[in-house]
Structure formats: structure tokens, C-alpha cells
C-alpha positions as a Python dict, from the first residue, in 0.01 Angstrom:
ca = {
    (1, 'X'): (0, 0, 0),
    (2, 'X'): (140, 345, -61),
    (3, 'X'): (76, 694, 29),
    (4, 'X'): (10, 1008, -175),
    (5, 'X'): (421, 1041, -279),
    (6, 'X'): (363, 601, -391),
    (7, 'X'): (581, 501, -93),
    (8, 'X'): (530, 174, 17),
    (9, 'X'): (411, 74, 322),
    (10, 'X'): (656, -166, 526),
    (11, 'X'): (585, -341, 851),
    (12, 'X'): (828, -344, 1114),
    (13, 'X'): (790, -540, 1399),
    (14, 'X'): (1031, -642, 1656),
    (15, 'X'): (1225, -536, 2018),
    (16, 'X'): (1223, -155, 2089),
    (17, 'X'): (1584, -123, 2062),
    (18, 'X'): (1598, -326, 1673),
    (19, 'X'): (1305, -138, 1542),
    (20, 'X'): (1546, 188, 1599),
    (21, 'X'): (1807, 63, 1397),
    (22, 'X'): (1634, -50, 1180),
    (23, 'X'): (1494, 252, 1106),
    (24, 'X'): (1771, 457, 1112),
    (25, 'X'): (1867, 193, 804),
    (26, 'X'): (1565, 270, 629),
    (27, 'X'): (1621, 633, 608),
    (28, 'X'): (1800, 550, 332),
    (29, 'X'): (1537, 383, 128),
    (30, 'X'): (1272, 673, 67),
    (31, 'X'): (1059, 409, -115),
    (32, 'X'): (960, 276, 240),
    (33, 'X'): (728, 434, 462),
    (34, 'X'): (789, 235, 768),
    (35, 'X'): (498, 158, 1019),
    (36, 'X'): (619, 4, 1351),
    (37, 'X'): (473, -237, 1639),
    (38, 'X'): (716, -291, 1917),
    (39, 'X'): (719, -698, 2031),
    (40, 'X'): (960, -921, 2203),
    (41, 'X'): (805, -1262, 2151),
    (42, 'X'): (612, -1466, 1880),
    (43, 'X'): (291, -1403, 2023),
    (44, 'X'): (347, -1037, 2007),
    (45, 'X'): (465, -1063, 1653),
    (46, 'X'): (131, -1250, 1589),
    (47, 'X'): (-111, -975, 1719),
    (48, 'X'): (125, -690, 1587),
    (49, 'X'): (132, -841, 1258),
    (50, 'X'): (-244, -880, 1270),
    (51, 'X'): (-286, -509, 1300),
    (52, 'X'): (-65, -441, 1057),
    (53, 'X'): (-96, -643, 760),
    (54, 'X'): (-394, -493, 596),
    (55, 'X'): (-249, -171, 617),
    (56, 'X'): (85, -227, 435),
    (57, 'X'): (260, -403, 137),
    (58, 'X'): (491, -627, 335),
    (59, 'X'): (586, -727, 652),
    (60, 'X'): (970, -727, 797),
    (61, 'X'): (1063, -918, 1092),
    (62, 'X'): (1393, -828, 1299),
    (63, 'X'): (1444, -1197, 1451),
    (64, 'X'): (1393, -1490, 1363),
    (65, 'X'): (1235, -1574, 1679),
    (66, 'X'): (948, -1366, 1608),
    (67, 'X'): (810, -1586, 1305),
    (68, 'X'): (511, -1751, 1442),
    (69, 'X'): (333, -1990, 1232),
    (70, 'X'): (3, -1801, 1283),
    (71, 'X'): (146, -1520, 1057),
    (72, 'X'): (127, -1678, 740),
    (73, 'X'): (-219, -1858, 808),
    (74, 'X'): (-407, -1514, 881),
    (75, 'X'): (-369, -1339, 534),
    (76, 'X'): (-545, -1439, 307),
    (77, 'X'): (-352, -1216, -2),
    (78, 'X'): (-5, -1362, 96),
    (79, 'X'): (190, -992, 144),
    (80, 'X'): (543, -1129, 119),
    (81, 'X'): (737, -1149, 495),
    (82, 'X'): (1119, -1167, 505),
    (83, 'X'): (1337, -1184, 827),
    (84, 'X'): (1638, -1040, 902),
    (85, 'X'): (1889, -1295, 899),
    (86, 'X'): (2172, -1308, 1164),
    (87, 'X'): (2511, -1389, 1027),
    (88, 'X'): (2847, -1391, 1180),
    (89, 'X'): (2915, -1044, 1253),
    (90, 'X'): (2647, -1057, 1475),
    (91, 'X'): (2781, -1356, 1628),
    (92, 'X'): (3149, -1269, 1653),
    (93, 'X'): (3012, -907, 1834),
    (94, 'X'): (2798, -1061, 2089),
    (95, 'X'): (3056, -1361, 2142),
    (96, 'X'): (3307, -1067, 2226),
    (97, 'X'): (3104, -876, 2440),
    (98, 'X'): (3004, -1163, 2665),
    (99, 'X'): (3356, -1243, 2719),
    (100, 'X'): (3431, -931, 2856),
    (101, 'X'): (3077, -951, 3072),
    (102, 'X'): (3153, -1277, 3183),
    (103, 'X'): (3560, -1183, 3316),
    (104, 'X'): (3670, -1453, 3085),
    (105, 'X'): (4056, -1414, 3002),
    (106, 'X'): (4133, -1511, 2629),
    (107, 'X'): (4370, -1852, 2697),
    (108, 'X'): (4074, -1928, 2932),
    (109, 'X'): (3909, -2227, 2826),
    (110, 'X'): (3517, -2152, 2852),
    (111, 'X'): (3189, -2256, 2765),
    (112, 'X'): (2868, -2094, 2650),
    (113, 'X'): (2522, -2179, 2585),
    (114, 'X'): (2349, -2044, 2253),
    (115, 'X'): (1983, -2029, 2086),
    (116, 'X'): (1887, -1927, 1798),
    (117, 'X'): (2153, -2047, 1546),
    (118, 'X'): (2128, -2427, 1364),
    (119, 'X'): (2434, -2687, 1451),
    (120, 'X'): (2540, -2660, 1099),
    (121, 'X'): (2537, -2280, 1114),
    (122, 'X'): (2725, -2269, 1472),
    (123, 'X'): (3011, -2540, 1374),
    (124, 'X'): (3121, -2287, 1047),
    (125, 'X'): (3129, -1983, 1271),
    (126, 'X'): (3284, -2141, 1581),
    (127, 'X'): (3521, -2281, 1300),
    (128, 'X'): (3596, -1980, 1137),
    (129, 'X'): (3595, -1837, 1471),
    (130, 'X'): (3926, -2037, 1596),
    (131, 'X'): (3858, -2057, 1928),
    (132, 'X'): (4016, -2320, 2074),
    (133, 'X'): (3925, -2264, 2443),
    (134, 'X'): (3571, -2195, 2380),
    (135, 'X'): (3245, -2433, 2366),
    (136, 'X'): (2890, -2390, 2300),
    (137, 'X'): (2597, -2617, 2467),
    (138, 'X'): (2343, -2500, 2177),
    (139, 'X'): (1951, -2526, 2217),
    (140, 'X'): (1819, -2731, 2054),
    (141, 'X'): (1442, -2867, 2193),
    (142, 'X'): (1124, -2700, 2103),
    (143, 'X'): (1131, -2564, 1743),
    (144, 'X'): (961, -2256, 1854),
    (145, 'X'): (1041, -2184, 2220),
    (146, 'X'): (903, -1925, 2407),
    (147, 'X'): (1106, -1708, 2623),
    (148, 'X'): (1020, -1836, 2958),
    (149, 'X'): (1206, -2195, 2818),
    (150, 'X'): (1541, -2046, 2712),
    (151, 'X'): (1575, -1854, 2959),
    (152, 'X'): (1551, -2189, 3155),
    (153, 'X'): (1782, -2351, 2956),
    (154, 'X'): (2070, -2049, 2989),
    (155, 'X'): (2026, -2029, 3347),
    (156, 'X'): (2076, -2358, 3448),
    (157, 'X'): (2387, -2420, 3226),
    (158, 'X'): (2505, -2113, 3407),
    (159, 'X'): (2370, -2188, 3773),
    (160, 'X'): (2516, -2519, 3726),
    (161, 'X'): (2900, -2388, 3627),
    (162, 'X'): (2834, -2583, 3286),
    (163, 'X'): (2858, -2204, 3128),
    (164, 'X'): (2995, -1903, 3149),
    (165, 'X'): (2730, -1723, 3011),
    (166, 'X'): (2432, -1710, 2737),
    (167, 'X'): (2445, -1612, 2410),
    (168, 'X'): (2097, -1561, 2235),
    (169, 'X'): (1935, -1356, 1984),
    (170, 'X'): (1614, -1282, 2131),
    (171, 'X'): (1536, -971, 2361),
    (172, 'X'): (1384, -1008, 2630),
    (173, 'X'): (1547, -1335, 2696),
    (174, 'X'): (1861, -1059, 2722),
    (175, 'X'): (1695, -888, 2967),
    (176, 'X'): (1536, -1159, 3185),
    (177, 'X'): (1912, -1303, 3197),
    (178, 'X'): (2038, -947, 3278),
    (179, 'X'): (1787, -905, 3561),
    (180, 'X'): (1875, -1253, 3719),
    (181, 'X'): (2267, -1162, 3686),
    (182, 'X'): (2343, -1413, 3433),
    (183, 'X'): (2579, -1272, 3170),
    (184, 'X'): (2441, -1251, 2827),
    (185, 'X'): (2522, -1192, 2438),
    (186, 'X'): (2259, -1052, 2236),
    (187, 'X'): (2326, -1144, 1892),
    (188, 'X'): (2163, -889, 1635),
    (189, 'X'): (2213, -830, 1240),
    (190, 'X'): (2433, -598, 1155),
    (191, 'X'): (2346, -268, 922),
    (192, 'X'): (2447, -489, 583),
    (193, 'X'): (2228, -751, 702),
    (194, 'X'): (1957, -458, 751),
    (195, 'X'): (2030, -314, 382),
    (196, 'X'): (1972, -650, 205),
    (197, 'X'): (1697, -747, 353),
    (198, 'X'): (1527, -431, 337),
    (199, 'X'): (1639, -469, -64),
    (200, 'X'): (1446, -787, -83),
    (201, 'X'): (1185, -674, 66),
    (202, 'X'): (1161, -392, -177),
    (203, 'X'): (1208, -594, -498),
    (204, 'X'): (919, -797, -318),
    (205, 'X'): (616, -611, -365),
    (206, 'X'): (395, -572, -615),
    (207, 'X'): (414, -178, -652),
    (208, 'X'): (802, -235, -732),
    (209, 'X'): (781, -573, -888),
    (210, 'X'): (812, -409, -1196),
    (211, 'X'): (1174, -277, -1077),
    (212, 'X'): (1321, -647, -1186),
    (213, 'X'): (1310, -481, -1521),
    (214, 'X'): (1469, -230, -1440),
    (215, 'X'): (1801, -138, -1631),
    (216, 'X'): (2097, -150, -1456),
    (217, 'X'): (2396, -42, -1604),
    (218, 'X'): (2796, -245, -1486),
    (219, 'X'): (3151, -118, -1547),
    (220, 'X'): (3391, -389, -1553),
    (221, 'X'): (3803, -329, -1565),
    (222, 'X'): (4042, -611, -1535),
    (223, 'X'): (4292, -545, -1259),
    (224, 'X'): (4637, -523, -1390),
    (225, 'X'): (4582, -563, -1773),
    (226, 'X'): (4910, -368, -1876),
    (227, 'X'): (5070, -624, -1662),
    (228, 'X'): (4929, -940, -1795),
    (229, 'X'): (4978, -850, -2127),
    (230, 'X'): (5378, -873, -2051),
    (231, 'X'): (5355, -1224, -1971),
    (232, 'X'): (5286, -1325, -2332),
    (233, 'X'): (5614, -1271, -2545),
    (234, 'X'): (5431, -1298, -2884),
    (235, 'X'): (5169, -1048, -3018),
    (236, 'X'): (4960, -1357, -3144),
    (237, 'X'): (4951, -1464, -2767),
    (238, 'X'): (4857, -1129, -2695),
    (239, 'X'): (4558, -1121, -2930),
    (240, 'X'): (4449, -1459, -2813),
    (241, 'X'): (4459, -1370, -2445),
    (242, 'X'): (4228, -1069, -2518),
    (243, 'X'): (3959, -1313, -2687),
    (244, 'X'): (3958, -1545, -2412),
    (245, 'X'): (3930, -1229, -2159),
    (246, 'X'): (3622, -1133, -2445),
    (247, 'X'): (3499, -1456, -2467),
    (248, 'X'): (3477, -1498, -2100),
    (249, 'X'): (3275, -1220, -2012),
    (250, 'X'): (3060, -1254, -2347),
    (251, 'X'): (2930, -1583, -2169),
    (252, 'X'): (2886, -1411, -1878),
    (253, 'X'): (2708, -1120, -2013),
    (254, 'X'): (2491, -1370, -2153),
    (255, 'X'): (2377, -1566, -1878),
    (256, 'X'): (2233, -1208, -1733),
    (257, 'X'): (2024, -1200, -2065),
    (258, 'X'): (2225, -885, -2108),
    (259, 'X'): (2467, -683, -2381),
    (260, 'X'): (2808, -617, -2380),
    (261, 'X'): (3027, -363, -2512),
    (262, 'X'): (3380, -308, -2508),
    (263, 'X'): (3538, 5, -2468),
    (264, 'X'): (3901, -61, -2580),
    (265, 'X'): (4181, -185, -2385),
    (266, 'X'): (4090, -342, -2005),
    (267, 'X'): (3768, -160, -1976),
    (268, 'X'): (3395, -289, -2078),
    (269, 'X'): (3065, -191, -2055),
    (270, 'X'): (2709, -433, -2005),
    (271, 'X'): (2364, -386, -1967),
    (272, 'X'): (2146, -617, -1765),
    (273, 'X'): (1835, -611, -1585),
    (274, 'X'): (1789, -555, -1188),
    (275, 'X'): (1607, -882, -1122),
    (276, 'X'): (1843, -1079, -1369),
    (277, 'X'): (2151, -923, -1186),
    (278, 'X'): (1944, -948, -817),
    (279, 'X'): (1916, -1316, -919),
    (280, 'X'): (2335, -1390, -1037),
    (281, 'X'): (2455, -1280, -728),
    (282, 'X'): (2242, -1449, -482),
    (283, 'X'): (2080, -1120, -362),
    (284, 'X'): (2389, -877, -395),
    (285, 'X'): (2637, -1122, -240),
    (286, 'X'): (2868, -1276, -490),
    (287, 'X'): (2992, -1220, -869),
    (288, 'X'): (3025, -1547, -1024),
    (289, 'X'): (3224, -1363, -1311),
    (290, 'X'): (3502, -1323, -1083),
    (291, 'X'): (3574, -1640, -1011),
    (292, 'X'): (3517, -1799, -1350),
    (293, 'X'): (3808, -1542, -1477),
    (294, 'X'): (4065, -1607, -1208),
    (295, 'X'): (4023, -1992, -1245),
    (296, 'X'): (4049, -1993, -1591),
    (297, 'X'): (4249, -1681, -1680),
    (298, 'X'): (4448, -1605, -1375),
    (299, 'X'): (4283, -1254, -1346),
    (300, 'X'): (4106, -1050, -1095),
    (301, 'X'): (3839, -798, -1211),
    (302, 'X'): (3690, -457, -1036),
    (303, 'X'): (3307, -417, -1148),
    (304, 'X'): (3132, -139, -1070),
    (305, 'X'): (2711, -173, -1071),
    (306, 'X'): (2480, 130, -1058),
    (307, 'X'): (2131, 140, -1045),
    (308, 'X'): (1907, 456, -1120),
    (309, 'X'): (1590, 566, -1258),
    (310, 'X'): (1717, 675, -1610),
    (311, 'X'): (1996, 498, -1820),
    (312, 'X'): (2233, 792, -1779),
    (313, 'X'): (2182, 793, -1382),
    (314, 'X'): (2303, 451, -1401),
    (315, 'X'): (2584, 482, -1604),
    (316, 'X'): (2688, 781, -1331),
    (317, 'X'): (2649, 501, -1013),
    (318, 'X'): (2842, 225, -1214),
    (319, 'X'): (3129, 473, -1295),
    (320, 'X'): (3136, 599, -925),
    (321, 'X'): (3069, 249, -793),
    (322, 'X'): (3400, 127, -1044),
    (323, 'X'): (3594, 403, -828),
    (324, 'X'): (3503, 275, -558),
    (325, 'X'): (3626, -65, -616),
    (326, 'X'): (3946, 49, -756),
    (327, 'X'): (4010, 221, -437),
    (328, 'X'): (3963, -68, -257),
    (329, 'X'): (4247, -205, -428),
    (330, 'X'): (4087, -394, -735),
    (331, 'X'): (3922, -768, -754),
    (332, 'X'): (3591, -592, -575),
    (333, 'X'): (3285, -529, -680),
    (334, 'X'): (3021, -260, -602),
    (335, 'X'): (2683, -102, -639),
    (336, 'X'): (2559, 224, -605),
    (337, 'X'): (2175, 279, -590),
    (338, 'X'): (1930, 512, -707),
    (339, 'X'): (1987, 716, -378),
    (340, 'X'): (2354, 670, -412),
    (341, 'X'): (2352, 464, -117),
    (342, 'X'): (2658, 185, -137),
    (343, 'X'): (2640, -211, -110),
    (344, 'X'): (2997, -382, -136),
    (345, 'X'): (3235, -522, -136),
    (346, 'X'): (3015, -790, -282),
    (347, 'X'): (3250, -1141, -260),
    (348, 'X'): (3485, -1183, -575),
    (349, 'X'): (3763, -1480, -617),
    (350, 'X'): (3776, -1540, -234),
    (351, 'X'): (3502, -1525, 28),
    (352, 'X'): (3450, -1232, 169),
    (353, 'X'): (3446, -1331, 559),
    (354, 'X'): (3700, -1139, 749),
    (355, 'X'): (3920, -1396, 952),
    (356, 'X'): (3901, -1287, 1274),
    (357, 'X'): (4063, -1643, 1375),
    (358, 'X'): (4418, -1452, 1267),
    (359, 'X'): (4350, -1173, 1556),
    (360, 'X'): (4294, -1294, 1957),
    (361, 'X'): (4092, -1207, 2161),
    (362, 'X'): (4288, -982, 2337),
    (363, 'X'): (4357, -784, 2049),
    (364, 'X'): (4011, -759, 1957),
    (365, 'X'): (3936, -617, 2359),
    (366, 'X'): (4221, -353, 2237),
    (367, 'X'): (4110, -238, 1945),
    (368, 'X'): (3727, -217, 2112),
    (369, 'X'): (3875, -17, 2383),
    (370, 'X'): (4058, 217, 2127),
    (371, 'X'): (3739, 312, 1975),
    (372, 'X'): (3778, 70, 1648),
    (373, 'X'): (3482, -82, 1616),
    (374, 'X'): (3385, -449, 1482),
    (375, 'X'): (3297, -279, 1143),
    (376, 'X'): (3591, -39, 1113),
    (377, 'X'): (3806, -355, 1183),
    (378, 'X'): (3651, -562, 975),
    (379, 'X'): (3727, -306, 680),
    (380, 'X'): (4049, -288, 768),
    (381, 'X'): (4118, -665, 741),
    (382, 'X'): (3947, -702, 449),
    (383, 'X'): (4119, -476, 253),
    (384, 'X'): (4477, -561, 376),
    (385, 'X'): (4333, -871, 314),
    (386, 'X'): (4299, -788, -81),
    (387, 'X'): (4586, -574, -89),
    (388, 'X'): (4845, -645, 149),
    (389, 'X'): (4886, -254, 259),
    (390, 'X'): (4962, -184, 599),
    (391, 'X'): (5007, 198, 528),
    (392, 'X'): (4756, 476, 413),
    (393, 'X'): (4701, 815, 427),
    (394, 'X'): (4430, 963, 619),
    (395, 'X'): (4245, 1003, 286),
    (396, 'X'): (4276, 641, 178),
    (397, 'X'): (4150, 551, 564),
    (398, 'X'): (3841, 727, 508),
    (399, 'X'): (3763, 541, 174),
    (400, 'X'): (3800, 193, 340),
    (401, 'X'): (3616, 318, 671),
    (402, 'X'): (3364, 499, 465),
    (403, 'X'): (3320, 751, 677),
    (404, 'X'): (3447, 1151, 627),
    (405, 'X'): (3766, 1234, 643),
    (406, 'X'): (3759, 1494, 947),
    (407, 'X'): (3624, 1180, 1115),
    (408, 'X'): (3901, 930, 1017),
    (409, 'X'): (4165, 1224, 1194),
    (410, 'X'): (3973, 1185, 1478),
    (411, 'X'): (4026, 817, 1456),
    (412, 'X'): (4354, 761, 1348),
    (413, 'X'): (4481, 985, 1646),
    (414, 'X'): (4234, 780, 1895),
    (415, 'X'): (4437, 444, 1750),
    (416, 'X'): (4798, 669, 1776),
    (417, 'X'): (4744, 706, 2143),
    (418, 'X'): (4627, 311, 2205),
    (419, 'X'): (4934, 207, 2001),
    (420, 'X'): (4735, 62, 1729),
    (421, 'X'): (4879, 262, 1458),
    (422, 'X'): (5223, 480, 1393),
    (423, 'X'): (5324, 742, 1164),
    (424, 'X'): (5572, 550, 921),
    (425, 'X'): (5677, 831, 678),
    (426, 'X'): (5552, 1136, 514),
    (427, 'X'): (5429, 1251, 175),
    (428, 'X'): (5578, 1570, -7),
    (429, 'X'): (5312, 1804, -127),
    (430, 'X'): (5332, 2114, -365),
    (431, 'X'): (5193, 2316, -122),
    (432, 'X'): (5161, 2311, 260),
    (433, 'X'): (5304, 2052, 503),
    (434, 'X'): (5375, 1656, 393),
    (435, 'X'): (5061, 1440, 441),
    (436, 'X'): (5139, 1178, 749),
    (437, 'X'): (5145, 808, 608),
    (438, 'X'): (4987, 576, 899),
    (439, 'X'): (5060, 231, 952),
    (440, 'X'): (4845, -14, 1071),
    (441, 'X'): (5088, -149, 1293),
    (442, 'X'): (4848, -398, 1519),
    (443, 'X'): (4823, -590, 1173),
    (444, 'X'): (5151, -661, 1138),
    (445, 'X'): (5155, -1010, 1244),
    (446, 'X'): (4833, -1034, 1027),
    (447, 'X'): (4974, -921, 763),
    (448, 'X'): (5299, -1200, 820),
    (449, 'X'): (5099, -1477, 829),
    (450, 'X'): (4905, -1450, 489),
}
């Protein structure tokens, strides 16, 4: 349902404090008009929804706790309903913060009870995750449990010394644990997780189901071309390498129903559709593309997406979101929407999961303290990651923090005086003092053991 400037209505229901994030998220999608009903259990989802539903065009859910089964029987027109999913950032954050709540020293071996996340889902992150002296006791009973049974279930792992402390994703479990002194994770989505869901909840509805045809517009450049080129010694190898670079993304191009052009050298152009596209990368979270190429080429690509309401808007998002992933150091991808808002890096050759296994958790209690948060660091690794830089200047910083560069001073100088970071040299300018070059110096041993 829209209003009188066609925005849709969305449903939000969910836990006081998600419902403001989440709509300090959707602030960025003017399409939305956002109507709200606070609840902190299934039931409460159930009645809110009730109220709700035949006044808007689709319903969004901040936990997956929340998704009673009544929901889906009481409309009888099917408005789509998506979740918020929780992924491991969420995980990794709350996991972090309960260690500190808890007074458990990293080489302490420790376990922890958990709801909310599937065996198969816990084992990768707890995997990933590297953490030798932790364990989880997960939940895994009722299908849908109310609050009143895990709360059971984390207090007497914790009354009995079997845990350490509860890690779970629903809210007012949080605060009944709180209350009765047992410490407690609350595992949320982060603002990514927000953006794509809110995305496919968009594409969704019938008042912008048309936007699958949309035209979107892609800039792709192949990292290094100049380079590549000097590792054939004959001009016919030359000539062949470029139509197998063609070829490649010809058949790529054409599994998105689109058109491709090239535009000389290492740079090409391709037109697609946003549903198409939507569809290829999972939802805006990998490029098949880039993988193909490096397995069978040995190259890494930067691709730059935009989306807009006219073909020339588009072009304008895919050239600035093509800047974007050349400042991120190539073999990246990202999109720039109609409101110029940003999704990316969008995962490319390797997964994009930032290993905080090759930090402790010590470090990670440092670089908290210093003011770096889990999504600051988690650019940072990334891109050293891709690139292998340990230095930037303050301008570079503020391109991989994505945040303004009067703000990434601030930072930088809050990480100088924790010892995270050191001024390594300096850079001549024509005209006022040398720019400071930074180096990210509590990465070092990251950076050794890649």
C-alpha cells in the first residue's frame, strides 16, 4: 500500500531497541514508509502483525524468533514477509562482548550456551571463529520456544558452572538473563544484514515488482591488464589472451540476458536487468564472473554496478561504484543505488568473511577499547586482506572506513594514542606541510601470516 508520494508501506515489527536501527537503516530507502509495532516474543509478533498487515505491502521481521506460524495462516492475499537474517558479525560481536561480561581471560578455556543459530550454522562460525578454548551447549528442543524456556535452559547451564554465560538472539530473553545476573550476548544483524533485507523486501512487492526490469547499467576493468599482457612474449599470444578475456565475459554477459560492449583496452561496458543481476549474485552477495576469470584466466576484475531511474543515472552510479572498487584495491565489486547509497564489497575470487581467527581475543578487547569498532576492523582486514597494505594516508582511511575524512583524523589519532597505529613516513606536497602516512601497525603479524 502506498501513500500520496507512492511510498510503500513496510511493517516493522520487533524489540524496541531493533526497530530503531532499523529505522535509522531505512532512512536510506525513501521508497519505504515504515509503520512500527514494538514486540519481544512470537505471540506479540502475531497480534502486531495482525494489525498491521492490511495496512501495508509487506511485513519485515527483525528476529527470527518472532516468526510464528500463525502469521502466514491469517492473510489471506499472501503480502510477502522476510526476516532479518543473523550472520556472523552478529555472532562474533555478541561472542566478544560476553567475554568481557563474563571476566573470561582469552587462553581461558570456557563454555557458553546459545539459541537461535542451527548446529550446521554454529560449527562454520565457531570454525571460522578459531577458538580453541571456547564451547557452546546449543539449544536445541522446542522448534519454537518461548522465552520463559530459554531462559531456563541459559540459566541452568550457568547456575550449574556448565557455562559461562548465554548467548541468544532474542530480547527479552537478554533482559530476563540481565535481571537474574546471568551474563548474556545478544546477537543482532548488523546494518548490511539490515540493507539486504530491506532490498528484498523492496524488490518484493507488487508496486516495485516491476523494478526487476529495471536497467541496470555495470563497469567492468580487469585489474592489472598492462601487466598481464607482458607475460605473453608474442603479439599472437597477446591477441588470443584478449579473446579469451572477451569470450569470458561474453558468456557471462549472456547468462544475465544482457549486452556487452567493449570500450578498448581493459575496460567494458554491459547492460542487464535488476532482477536478472538481483538473481546472479544471490541477492547482492557474490559475482560469479570473478571467479570464472581467475580460475580460468588467472585474473582479478573490479566491477562497478549502478542502479538509477534513467539509463544515464546509471551509467553515473556504475562509474562511481568502479571508483570505488578500484580504491579498494581492485578484484571488488560494487553497487551504487538510485539514492547513491553503497552495497559492497560484494565477494569476488575469495570469500568475503574477514578472519578474525588470525587476531585474539585480546587484540580484539584492544582495538574495542581504542574506539575501532567491529565494522571499522573488519574493513580494515578485508582490505589488507585484498591488498596487502599496511600503510595509508588519512584520505585512503576514510575510503576503506567509509566515513568523512575529518572523522578518520579523529580516529587515526584515537588508534595513535592506544598504540594501534604509527606514523611510518611522510608525503611531499606542492603546497603546505607533507601528508602523514599511517601504519596499521596492530596488523603486522596479520599481515605475516598470509
Amino acid at each position: 500500500m502506498t501513500d500520496g508520494d507512492n511510498q510503500i508501506a513496510i511493517g516493522l515489527i520487533g524489540p524496541e531497541a531493533m526497530l530503531g536501527k532499523v529505522l535509522r537503516v531505512i532512512s536510506d530507502f525513501p521508497s519505504f514508509r515504515p509503520v512500527t509495532a514494538a514486540a519481544d516474543t512470537a505471540e506479540q509478533a502475531a497480534e502486531a502483525a495482525q494489525r498491521l498487515l492490511p495496512d501495508v505491502e509487506v511485513l519485515m521481521l527483525t528476529g527470527p524468533g518472532l516468526l510464528h506460524p500463525a502469521i502466514k495462516e491469517m492473510q489471506p492475499e499472501r503480502k510477502p514477509i522476510h526476516v532479518i537474517p543473523l550472520t556472523d558479525t552478529g555472532f562474533l560481536r555478541a561472542f566478544y562482548q560476553l567475554q568481557v561480561l563474563a571476566g573470561v581471560a582469552p587462553s581461558e578455556e570456557a563454555a557458553y550456551s546459545i539459541d537461535s543459530l542451527a548446529s550446521s550454522a554454529l560449527d562454520k562460525l565457531t570454525a571460522e571463529l578459531d577458538e580453541r578454548q571456547a564451547s557452546f551447549i546449543r539449544y536445541d528442543q522446542a522448534l519454537h520456544p518461548g522465552a520463559a524456556a530459554l531462559v531456563e535452559f541459559h540459566e541452568r547451564h550457568y547456575r550449574s558452572g556448565r557455562s559461562r554465560g548465554a548467548l541468544t538472539a532474542e530480547h527479552q530473553v537478554m533482559e530476563i538473563l540481565g535481571a537474574r545476573g546471568v551474563p548474556c550476548g545478544w546477537i543482532t544483524p548488523s546494518s548490511q544484514n539490515i540493507v539486504v533485507a530491506l532490498e528484498r523486501a523492496l524488490l518484493s512487492t507488487e508496486t516495485r515488482r516491476g523494478i526487476e526490469a529495471q536497467i541496470v547499467v555495470g563497469m567492468l576493468n580487469v585489474d592489472d591488464f598492462g601487466k598481464q599482457l607482458e607475460r605473453h612474449s608474442s603479439e599472437h599470444e597477446i591477441q588470443r589472451f584478449k579473446l579469451d578475456v572477451h569470450r569470458t565475459l561474453i558468456d557471462y554477459v549472456e547468462s544475465l540476458d544482457g549486452y556487452l560492449i567493449h570500450l578498448g583496452s581493459d575496460d567494458y561496458l554491459f547492460f542487464t536487468t535488476r532482477g536478472i543481476f538481483e538473481r546472479e549474485t544471490g541477492g547482492y552477495k557474490s559475482v560469479p564472473l570473478a571467479r570464472e576469470i581467475s580460475r580460468t584466466l588467472d585474473l582479478s576484475l573490479s566491477m562497478g554496478i549502478g542502479f538509477g531511474r534513467s539509463a544515464n543515472e546509471a551509467g553515473t552510479h556504475a562509474r562511481l561504484a568502479l571508483r570505488h572498487a578500484k580504491e579498494a584495491g581492485g578484484n571488488a565489486c560494487f553497487i551504487v543505488r538510485e539514492d547513491k547509497t553503497r552495497i559492497g564489497p560484494l565477494e569476488m575470487t575469495d570469500p568475503i568473511q574477514v578472519s578474525l581467527s588470525l587476531t585474539d581475543s585480546e587484540l580484539l578487547r584492544s582495538t574495542e577499547d581504542a574506539g575501532m569498532t567491529s565494522a571499522y576492523l573488519s574493513r580494515l582486514l578485508h582490505h589488507v586482506g585484498r591488498t596487502g597494505r599496511l600503510e595509508y594516508e588519512v584520505h585512503e582511511l576514510s575510503e576503506v572506513l567509509d566515513v568523512t575524512v575529518r572523522s578518520t583524523h579523529r580516529l587515526v589519532q584515537q588508534w595513535t594514542d592506544h598504540g594501534l597505529v604509527r606514523v611510518a613516513g611522510y608525503v611531499k606536497v606542492p603546497k603546505g606541510r607533507p601528508k602523514q602516512v599511517f601504519r596499521l601497525s596492530f596488523l603486522e603479524t596479520y599481515e605475516g601470516g598470509r
